[in-house]
C-alpha positions as CSV (number, residue, x, y, z in Angstrom):
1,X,-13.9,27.9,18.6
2,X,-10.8,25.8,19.2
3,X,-12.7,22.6,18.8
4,X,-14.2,24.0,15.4
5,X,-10.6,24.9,14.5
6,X,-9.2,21.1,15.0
7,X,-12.2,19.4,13.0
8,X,-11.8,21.3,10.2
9,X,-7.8,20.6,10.6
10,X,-8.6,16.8,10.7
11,X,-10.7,17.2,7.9
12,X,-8.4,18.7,5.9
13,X,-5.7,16.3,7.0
14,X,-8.0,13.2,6.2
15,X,-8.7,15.2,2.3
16,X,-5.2,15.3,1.8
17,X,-4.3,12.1,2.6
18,X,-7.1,10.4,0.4
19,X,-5.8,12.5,-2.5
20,X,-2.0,11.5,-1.9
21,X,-3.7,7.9,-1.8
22,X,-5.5,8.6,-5.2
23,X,-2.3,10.4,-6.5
24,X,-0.4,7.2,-6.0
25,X,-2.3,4.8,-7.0
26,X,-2.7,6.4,-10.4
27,X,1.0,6.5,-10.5
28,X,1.2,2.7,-9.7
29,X,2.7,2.9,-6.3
30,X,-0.1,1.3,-4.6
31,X,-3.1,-0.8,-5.6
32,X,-4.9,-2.0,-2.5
33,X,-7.4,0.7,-2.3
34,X,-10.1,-0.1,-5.8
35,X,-8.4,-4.0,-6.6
36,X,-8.2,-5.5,-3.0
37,X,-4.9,-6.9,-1.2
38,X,-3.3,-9.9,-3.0
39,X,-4.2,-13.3,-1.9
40,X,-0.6,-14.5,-1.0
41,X,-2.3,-18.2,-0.3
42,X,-2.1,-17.7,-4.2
43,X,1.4,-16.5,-4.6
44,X,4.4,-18.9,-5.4
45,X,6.0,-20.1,-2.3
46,X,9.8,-19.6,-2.2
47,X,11.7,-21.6,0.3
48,X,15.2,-21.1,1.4
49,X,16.1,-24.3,-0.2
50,X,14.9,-23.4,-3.3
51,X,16.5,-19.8,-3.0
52,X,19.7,-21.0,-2.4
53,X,19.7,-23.6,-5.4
54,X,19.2,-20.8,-8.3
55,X,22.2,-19.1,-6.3
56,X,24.4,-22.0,-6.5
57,X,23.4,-22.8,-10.5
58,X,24.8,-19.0,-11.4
């Protein structure tokens, strides 16, 4: 019985969590679950040289 109690409590843990997932994504908090992770290869790279020169033109 104890074992059928703990399934059905993972279960139920596992349902909520997919929800919350769905629940945020819908809010725009996360996006990696339907569209895929970014490919940062494709992402602009910022350097600390860079960084510190648009500081220093302020």
């Amino acid at each position: 019985m104890q074992i059928v109690i703990a399934l059905a409590f993972a279960a139920v843990v596992l349902f909520g969590a997919d929800r919350l997932m769905l629940w945020l994504e819908s809010r725009g908090h996360v996006r990696w679950r339907r569209k895929g992770r970014r490919d940062l290869s494709l992402e602009p790279r910022a350097t600390l040289d860079s960084l510190l020169a648009e500081s220093s033109r302020r």
